[in-house]
PQR file with spaces between the fields and no chain letter, atoms N, CA, C, O and H, PARSE charges and radii, in Angstrom:
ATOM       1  N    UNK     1     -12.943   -6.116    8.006 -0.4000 1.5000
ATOM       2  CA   UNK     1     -11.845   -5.446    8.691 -0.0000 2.0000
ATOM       3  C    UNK     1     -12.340   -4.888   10.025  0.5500 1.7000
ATOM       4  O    UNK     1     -13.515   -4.526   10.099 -0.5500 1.4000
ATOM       5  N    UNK     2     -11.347   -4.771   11.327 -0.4000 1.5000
ATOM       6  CA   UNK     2     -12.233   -4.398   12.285 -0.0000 2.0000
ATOM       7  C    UNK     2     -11.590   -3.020   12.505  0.5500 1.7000
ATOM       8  O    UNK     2     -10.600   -2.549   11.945 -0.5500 1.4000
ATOM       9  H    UNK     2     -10.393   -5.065   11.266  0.4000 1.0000
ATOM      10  N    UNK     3     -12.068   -2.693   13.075 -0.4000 1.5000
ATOM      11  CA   UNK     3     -11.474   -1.240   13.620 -0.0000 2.0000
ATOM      12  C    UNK     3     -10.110   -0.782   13.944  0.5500 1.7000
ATOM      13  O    UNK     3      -9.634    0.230   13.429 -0.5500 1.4000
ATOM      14  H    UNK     3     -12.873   -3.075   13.530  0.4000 1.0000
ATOM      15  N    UNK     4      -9.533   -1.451   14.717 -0.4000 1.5000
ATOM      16  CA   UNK     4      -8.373   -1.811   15.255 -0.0000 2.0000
ATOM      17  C    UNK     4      -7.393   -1.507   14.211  0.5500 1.7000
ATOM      18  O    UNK     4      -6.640   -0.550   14.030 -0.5500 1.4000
ATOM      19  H    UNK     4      -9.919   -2.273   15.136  0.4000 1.0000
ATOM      20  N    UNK     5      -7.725   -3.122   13.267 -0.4000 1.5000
ATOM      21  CA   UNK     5      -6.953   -2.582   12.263 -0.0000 2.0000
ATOM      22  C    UNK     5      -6.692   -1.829   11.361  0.5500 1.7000
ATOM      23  O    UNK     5      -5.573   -1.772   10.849 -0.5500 1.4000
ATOM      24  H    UNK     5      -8.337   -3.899   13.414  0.4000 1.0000
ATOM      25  N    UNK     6      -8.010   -0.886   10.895 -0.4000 1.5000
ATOM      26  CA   UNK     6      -7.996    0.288   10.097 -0.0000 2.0000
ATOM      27  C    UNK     6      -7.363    1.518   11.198  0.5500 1.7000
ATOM      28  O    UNK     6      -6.426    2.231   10.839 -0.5500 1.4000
ATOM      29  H    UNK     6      -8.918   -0.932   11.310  0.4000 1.0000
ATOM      30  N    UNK     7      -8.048    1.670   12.667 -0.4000 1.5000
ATOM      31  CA   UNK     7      -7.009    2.756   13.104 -0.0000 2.0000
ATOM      32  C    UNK     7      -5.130    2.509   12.796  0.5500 1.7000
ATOM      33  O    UNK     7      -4.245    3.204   12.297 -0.5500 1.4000
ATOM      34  H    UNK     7      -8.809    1.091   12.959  0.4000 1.0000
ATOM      35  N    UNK     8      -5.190    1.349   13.316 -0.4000 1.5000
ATOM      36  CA   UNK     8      -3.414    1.294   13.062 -0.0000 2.0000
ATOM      37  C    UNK     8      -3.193    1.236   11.539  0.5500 1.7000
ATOM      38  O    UNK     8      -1.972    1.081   11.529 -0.5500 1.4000
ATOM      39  H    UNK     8      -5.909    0.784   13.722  0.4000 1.0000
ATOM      40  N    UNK     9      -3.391    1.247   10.854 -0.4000 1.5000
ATOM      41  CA   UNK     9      -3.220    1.397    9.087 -0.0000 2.0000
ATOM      42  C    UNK     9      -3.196    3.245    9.209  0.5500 1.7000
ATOM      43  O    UNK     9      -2.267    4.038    9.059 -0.5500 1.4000
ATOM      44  H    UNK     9      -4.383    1.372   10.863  0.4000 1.0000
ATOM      45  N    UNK    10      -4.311    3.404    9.467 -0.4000 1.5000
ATOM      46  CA   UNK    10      -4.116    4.695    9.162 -0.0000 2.0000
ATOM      47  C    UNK    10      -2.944    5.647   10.349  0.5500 1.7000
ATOM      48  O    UNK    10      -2.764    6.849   10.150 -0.5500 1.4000
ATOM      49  H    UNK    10      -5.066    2.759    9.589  0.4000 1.0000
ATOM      50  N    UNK    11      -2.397    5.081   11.268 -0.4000 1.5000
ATOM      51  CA   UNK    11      -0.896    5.353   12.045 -0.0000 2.0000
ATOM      52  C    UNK    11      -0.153    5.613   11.445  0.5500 1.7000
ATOM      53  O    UNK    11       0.412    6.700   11.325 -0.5500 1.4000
ATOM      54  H    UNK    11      -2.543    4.105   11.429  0.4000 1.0000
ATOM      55  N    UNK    12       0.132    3.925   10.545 -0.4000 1.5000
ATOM      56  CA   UNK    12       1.363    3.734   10.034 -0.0000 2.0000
ATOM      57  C    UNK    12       1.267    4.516    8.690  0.5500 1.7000
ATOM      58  O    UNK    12       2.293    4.466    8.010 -0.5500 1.4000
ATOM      59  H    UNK    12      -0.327    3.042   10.643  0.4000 1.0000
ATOM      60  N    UNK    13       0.262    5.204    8.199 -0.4000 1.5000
ATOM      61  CA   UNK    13       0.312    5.798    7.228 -0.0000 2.0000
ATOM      62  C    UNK    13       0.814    7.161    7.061  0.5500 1.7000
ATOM      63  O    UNK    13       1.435    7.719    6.156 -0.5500 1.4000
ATOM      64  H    UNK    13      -0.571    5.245    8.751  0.4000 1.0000
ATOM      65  N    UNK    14       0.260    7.618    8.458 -0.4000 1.5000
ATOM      66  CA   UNK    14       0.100    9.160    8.396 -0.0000 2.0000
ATOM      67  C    UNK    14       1.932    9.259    9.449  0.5500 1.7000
ATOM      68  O    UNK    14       2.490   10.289    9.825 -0.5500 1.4000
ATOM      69  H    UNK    14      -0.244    7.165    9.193  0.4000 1.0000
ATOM      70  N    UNK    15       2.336    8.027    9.611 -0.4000 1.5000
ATOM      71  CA   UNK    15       4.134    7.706    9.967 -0.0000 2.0000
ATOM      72  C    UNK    15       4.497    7.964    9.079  0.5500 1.7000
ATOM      73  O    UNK    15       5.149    9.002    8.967 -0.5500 1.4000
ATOM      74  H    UNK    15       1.882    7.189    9.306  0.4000 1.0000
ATOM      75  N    UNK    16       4.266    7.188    8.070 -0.4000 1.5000
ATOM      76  CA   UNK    16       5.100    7.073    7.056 -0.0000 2.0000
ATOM      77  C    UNK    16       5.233    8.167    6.025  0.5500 1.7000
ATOM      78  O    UNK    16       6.251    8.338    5.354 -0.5500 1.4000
ATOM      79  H    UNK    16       3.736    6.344    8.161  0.4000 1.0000
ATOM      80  N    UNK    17       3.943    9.024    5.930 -0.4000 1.5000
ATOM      81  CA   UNK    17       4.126   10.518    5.208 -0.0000 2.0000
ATOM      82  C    UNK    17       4.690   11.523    6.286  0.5500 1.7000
ATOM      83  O    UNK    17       5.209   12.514    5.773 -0.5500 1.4000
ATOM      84  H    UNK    17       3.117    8.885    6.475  0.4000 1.0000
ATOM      85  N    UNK    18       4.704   11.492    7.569 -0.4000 1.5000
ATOM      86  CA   UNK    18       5.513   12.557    8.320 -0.0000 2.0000
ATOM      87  C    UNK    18       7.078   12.124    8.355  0.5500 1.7000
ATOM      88  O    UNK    18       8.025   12.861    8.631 -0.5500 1.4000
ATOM      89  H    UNK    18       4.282   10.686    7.986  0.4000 1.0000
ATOM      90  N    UNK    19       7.127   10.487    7.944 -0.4000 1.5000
ATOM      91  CA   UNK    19       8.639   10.455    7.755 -0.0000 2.0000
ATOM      92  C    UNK    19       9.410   10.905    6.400  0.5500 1.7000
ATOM      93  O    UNK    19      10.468   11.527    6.297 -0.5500 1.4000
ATOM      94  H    UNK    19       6.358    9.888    7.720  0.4000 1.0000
ATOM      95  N    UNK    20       8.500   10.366    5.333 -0.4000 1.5000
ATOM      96  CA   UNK    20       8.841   11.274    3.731 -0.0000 2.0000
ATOM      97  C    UNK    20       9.105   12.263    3.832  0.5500 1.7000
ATOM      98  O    UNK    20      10.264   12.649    3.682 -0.5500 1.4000
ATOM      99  H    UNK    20       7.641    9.861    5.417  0.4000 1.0000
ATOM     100  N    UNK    21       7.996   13.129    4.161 -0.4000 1.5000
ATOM     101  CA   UNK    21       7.903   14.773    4.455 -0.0000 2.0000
ATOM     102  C    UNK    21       9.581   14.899    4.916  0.5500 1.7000
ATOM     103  O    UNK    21      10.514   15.190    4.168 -0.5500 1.4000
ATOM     104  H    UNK    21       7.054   12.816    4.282  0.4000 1.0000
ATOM     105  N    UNK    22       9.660   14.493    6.815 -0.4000 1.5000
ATOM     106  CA   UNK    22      11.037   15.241    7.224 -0.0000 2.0000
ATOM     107  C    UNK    22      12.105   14.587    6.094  0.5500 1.7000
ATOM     108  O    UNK    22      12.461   15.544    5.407 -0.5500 1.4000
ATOM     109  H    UNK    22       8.902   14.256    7.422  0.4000 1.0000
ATOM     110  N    UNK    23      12.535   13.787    5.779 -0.4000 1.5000
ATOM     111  CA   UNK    23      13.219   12.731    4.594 -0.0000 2.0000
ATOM     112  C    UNK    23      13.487   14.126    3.697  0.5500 1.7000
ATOM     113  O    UNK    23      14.532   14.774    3.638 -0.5500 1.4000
ATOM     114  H    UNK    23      12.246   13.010    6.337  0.4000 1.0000
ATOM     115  N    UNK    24      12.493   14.325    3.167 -0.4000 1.5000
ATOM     116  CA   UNK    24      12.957   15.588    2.045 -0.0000 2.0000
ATOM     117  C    UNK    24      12.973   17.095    2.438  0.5500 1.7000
ATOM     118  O    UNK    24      13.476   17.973    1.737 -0.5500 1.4000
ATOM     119  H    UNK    24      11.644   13.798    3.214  0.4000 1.0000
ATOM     120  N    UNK    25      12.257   17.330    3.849 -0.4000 1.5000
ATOM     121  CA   UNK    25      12.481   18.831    4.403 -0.0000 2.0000
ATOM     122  C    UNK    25      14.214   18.812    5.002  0.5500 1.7000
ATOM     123  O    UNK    25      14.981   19.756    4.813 -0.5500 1.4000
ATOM     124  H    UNK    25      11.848   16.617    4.419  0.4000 1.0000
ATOM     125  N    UNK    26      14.466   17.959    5.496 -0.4000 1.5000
ATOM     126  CA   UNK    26      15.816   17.843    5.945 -0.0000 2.0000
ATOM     127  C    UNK    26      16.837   17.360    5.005  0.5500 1.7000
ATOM     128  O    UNK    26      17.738   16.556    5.243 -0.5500 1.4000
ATOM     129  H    UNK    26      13.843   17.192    5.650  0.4000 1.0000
ATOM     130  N    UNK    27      16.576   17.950    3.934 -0.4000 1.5000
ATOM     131  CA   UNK    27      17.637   17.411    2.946 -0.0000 2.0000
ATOM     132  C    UNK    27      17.548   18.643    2.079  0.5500 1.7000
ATOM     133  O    UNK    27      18.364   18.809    1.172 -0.5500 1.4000
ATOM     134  H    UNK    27      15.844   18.604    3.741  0.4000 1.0000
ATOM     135  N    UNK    28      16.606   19.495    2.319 -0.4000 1.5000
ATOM     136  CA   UNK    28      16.649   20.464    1.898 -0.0000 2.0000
ATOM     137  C    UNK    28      17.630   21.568    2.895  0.5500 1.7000
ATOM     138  O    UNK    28      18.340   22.395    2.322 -0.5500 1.4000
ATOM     139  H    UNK    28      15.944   19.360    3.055  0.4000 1.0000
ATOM     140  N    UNK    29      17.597   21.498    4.254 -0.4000 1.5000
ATOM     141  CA   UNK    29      17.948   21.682    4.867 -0.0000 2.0000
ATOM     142  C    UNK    29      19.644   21.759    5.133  0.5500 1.7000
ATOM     143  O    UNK    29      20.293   22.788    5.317 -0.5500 1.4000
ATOM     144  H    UNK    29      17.020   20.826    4.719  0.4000 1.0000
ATOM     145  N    UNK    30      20.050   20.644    5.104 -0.4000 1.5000
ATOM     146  CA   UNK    30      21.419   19.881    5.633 -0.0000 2.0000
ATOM     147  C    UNK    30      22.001   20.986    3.977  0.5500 1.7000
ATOM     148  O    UNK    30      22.760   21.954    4.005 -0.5500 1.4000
ATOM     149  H    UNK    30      19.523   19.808    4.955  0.4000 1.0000
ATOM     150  N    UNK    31      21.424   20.470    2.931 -0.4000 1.5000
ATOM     151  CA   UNK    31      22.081   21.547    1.427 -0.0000 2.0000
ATOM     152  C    UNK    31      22.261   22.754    2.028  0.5500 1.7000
ATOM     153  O    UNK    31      23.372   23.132    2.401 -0.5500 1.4000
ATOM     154  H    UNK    31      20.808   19.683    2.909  0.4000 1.0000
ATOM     155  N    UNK    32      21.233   23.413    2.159 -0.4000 1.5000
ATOM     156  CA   UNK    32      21.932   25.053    2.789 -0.0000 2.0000
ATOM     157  C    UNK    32      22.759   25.113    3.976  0.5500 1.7000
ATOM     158  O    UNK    32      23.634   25.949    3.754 -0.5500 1.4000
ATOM     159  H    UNK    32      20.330   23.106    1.856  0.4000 1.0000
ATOM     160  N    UNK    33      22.853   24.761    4.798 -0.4000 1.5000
ATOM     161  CA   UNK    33      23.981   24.476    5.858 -0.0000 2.0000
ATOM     162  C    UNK    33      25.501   23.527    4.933  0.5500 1.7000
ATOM     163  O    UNK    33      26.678   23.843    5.103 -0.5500 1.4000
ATOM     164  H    UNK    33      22.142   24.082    4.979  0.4000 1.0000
ATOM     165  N    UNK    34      25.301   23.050    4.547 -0.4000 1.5000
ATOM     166  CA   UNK    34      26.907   22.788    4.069 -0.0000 2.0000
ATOM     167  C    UNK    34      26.750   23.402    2.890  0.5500 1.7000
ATOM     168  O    UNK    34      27.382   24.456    2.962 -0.5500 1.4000
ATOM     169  H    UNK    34      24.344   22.793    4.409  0.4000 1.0000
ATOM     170  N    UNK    35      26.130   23.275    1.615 -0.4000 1.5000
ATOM     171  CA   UNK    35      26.318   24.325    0.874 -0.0000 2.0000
ATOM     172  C    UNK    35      27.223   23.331   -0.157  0.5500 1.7000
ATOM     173  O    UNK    35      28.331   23.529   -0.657 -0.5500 1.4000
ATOM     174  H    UNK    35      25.617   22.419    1.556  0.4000 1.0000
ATOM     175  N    UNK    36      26.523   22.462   -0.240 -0.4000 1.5000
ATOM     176  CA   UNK    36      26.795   21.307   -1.458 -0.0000 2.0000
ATOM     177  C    UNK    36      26.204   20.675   -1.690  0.5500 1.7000
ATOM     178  O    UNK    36      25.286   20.329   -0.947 -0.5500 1.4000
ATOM     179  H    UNK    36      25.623   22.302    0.167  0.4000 1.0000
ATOM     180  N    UNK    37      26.436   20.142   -2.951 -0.4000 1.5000
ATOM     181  CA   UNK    37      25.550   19.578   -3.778 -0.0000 2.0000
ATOM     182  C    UNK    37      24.267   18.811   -3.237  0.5500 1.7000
ATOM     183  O    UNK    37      24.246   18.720   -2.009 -0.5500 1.4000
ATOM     184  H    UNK    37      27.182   20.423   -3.555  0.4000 1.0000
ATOM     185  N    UNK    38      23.248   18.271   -3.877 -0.4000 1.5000
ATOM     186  CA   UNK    38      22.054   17.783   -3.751 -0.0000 2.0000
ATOM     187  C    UNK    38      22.350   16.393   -3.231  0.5500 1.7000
ATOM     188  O    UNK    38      21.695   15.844   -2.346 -0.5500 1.4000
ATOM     189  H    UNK    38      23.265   18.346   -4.874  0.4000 1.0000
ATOM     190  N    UNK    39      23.164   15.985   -3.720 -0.4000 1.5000
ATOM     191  CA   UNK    39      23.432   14.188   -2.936 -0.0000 2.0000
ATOM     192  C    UNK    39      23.815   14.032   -1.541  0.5500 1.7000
ATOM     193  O    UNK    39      23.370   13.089   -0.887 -0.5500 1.4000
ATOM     194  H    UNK    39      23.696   16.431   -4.440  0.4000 1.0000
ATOM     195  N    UNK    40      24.808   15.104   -0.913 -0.4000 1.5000
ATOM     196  CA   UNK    40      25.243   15.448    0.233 -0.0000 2.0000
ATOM     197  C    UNK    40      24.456   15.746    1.402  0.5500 1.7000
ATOM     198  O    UNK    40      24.830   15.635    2.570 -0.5500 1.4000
ATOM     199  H    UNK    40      25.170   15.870   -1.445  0.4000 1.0000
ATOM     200  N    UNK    41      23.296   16.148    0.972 -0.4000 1.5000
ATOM     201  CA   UNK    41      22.424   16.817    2.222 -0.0000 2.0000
ATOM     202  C    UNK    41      21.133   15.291    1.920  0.5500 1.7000
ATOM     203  O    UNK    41      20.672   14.517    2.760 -0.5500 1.4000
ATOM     204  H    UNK    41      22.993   16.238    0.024  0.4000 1.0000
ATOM     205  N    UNK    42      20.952   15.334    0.803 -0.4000 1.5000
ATOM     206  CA   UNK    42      20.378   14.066    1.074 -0.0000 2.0000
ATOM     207  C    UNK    42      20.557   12.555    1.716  0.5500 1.7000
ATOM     208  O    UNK    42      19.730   11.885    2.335 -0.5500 1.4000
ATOM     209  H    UNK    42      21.326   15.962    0.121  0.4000 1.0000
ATOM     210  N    UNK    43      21.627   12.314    1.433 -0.4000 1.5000
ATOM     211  CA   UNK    43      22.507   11.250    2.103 -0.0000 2.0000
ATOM     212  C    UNK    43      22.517   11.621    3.666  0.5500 1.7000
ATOM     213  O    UNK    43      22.282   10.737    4.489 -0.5500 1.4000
ATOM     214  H    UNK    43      22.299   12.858    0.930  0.4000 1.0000
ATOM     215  N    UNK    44      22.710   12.547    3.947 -0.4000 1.5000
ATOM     216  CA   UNK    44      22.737   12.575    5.391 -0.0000 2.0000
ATOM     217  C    UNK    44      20.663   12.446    5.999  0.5500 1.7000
ATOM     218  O    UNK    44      19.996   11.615    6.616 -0.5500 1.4000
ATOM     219  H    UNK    44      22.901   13.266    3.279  0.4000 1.0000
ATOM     220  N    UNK    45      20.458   13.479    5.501 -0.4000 1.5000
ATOM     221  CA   UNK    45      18.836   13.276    5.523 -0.0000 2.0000
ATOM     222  C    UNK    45      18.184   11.484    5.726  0.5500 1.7000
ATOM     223  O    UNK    45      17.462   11.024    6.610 -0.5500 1.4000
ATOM     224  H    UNK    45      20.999   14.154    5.000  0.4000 1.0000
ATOM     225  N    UNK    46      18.753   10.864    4.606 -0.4000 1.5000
ATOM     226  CA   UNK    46      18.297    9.458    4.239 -0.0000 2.0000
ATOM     227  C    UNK    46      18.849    9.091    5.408  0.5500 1.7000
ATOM     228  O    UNK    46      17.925    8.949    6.209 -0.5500 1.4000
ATOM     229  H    UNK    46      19.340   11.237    3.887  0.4000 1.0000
ATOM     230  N    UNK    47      20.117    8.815    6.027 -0.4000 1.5000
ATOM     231  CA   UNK    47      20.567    8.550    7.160 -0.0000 2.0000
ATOM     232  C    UNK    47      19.814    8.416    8.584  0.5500 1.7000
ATOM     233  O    UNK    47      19.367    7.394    9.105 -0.5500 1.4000
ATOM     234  H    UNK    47      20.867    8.930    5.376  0.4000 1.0000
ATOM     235  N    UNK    48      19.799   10.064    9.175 -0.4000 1.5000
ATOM     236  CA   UNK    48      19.182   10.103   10.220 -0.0000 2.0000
ATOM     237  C    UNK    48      17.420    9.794    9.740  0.5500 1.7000
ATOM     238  O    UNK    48      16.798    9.305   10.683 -0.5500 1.4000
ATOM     239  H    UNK    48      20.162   10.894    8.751  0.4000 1.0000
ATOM     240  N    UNK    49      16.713    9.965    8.686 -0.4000 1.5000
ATOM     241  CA   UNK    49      15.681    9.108    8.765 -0.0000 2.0000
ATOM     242  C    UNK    49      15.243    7.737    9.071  0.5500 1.7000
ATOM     243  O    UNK    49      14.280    7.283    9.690 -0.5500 1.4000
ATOM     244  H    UNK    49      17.217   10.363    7.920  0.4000 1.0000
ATOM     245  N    UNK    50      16.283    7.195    8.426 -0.4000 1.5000
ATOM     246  CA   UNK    50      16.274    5.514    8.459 -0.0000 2.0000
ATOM     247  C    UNK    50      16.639    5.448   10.338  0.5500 1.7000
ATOM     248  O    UNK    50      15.939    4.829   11.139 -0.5500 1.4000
ATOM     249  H    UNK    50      17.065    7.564    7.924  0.4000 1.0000
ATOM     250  N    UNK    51      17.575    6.050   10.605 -0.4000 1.5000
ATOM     251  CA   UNK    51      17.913    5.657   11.927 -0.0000 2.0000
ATOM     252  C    UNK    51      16.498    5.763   12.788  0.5500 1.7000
ATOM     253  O    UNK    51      16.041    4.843   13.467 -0.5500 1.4000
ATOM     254  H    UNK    51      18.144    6.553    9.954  0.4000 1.0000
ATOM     255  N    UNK    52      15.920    7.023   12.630 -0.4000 1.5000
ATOM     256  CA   UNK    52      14.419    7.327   12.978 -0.0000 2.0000
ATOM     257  C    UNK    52      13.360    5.630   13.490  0.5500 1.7000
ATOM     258  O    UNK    52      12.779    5.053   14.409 -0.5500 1.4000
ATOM     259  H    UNK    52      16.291    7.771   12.078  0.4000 1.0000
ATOM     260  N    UNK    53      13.777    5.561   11.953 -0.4000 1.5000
ATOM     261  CA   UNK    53      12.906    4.420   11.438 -0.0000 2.0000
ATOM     262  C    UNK    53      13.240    3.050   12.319  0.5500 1.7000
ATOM     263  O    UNK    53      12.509    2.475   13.126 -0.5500 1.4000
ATOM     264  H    UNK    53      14.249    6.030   11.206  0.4000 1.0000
ATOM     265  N    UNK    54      14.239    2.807   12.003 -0.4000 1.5000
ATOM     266  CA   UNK    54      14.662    1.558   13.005 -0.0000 2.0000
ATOM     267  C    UNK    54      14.571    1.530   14.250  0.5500 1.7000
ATOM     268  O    UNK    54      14.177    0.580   14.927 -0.5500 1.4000
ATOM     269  H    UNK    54      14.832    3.274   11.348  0.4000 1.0000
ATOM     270  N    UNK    55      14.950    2.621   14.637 -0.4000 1.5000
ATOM     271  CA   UNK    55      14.593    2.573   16.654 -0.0000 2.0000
ATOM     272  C    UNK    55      13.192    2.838   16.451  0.5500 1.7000
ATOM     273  O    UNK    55      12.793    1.943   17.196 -0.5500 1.4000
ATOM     274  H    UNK    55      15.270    3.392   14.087  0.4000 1.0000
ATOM     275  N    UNK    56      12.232    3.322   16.063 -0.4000 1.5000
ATOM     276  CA   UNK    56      10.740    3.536   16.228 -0.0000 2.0000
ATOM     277  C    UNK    56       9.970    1.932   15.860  0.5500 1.7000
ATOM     278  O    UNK    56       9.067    1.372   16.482 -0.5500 1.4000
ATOM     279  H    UNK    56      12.556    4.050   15.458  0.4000 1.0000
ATOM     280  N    UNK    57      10.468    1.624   15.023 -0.4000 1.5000
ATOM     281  CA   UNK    57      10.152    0.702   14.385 -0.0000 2.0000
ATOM     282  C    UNK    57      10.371   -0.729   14.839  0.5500 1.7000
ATOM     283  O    UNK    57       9.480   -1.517   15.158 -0.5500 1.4000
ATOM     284  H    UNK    57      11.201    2.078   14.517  0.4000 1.0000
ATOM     285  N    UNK    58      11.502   -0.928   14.828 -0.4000 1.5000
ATOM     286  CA   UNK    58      12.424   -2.371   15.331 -0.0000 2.0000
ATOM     287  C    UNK    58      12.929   -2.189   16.414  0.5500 1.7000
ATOM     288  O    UNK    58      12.946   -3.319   16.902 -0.5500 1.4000
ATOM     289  H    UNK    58      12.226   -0.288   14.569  0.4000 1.0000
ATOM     290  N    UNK    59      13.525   -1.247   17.405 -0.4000 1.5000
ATOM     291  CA   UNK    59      14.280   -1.496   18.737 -0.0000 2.0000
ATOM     292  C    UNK    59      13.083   -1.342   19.836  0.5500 1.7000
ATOM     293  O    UNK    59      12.761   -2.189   20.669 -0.5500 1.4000
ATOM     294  H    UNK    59      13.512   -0.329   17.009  0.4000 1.0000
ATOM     295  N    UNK    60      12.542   -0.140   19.648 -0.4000 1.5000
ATOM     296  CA   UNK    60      11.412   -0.099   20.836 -0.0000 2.0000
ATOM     297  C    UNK    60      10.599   -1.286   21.282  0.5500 1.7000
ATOM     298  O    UNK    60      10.609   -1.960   22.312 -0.5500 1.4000
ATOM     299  H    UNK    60      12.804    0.548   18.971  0.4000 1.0000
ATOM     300  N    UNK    61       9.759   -1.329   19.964 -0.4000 1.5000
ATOM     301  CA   UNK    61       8.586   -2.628   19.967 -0.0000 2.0000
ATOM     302  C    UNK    61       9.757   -4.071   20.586  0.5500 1.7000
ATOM     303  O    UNK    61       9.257   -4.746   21.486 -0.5500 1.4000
ATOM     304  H    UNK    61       9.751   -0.782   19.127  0.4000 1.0000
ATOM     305  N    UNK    62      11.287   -4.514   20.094 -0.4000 1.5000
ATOM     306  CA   UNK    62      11.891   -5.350   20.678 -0.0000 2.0000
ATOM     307  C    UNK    62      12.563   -5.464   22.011  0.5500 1.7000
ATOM     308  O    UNK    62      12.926   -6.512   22.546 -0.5500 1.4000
ATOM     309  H    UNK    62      11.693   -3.966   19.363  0.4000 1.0000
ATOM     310  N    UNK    63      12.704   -4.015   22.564 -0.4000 1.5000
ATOM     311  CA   UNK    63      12.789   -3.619   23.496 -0.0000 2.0000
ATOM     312  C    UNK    63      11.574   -3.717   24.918  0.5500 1.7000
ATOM     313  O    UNK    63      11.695   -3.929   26.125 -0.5500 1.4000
ATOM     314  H    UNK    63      12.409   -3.164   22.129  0.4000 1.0000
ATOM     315  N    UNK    64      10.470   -3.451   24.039 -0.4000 1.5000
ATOM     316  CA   UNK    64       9.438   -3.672   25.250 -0.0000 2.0000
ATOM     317  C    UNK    64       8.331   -5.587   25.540  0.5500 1.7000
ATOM     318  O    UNK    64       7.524   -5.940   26.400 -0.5500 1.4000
ATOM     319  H    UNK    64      10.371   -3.279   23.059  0.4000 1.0000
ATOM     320  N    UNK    65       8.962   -6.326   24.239 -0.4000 1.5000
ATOM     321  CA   UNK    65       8.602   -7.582   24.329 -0.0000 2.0000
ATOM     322  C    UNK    65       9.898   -8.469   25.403  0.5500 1.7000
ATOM     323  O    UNK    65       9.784   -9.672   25.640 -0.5500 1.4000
ATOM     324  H    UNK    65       9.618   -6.039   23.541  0.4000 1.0000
């Protein structure tokens, strides 16, 4: 393995636990602001994460090729 690719492994890793992390801090979140149930604040949470995800992920990198 060369370097390269262990730095970017460990990117997409330490991405992908700061995206979990906000995923469930903001769903904790969105619940006390509306002040309903557990599916409600999550669903929105799951939402703007994924959106996160796709422009970071898929539009930029297609954007700059």
């Amino acid at each position: 393995m060369s370097m390269k690719f262990l730095k970017d492994l460990i990117k997409k890793a330490f991405f992908y636990f700061i995206l979990f992390t906000g995923l469930v801090l903001s769903s904790m979140i969105f619940d006390s602001i509306n002040d309903m149930s557990d599916d409600n604040g999550y669903l929105i949470a799951v939402g703007i994460c994924c959106l996160v995800f796709f422009i970071l992920e898929y539009l930029i990198p297609k954007i700059n090729n």
